[in-house]
N, C-alpha and C positions, 0 to 999 in steps of 0.2 A: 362313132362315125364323126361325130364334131371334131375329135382330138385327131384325125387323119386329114383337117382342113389345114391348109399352109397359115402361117402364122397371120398375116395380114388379114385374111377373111375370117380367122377365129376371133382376132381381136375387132375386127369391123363388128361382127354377128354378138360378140359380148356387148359393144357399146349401143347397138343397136336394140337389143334386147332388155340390156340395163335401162333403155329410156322407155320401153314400152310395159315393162314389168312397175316402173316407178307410176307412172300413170295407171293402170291397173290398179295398182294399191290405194289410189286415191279415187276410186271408182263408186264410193259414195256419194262426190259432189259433183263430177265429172260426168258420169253418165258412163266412162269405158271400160267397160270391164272385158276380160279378154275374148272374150267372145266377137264385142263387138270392134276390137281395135282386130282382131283377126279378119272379118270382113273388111276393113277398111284396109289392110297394109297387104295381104295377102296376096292378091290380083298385082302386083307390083312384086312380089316378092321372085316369083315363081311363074312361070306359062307353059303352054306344050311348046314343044320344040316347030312343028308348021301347021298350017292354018286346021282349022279343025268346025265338024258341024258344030252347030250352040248345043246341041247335049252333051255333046263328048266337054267343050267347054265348061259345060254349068261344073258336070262332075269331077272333073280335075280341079277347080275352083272349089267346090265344098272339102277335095281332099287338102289341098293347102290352105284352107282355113283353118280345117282341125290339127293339121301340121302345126300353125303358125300361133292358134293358142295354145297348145300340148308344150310347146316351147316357152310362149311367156308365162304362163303357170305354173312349169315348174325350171325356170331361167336360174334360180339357186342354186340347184341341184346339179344342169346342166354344166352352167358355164362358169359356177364358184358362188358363197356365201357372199363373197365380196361384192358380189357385181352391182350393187347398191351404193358403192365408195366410189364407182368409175368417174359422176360426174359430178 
């Protein structure tokens, strides 16, 4: 699915990934590990498309959490070995 995105948002979503996946790794001194950079970037990442109750909300929210750490966990695999040299 990634590799059917236009080139501009695969290389956005690599660079964007490479810096969340780098912080992760440092998630001993930091406190983020992807769990927690998931809640935090995830509500930004992704929304429903119109207004919605707060249940419907919480739970499209826990879906693009586990979305958005399943991605930077395993962001090597996804988006290249490399993605560590991007910045």
């Amino acid at each position: 699915l990634v590799n059917q995105l236009p080139e501009a948002n695969l290389i956005l979503l690599r660079h964007l990934f490479g810096v969340l996946h780098h912080i992760e790794q440092n998630s001993s001194v930091n406190q983020m590990n992807a769990f927690n950079l998931a809640l935090c970037i995830a509500p930004n990442m992704l929304w429903l498309p119109s207004p919605t109750g707060p249940e419907e909300e919480s739970q499209s929210t826990k879906k693009v959490a586990l979305l958005v750490q399943f991605l930077i966990e395993n962001s090597g695999e996804i988006f290249g070995d490399d993605i560590a040299s991007l910045f």
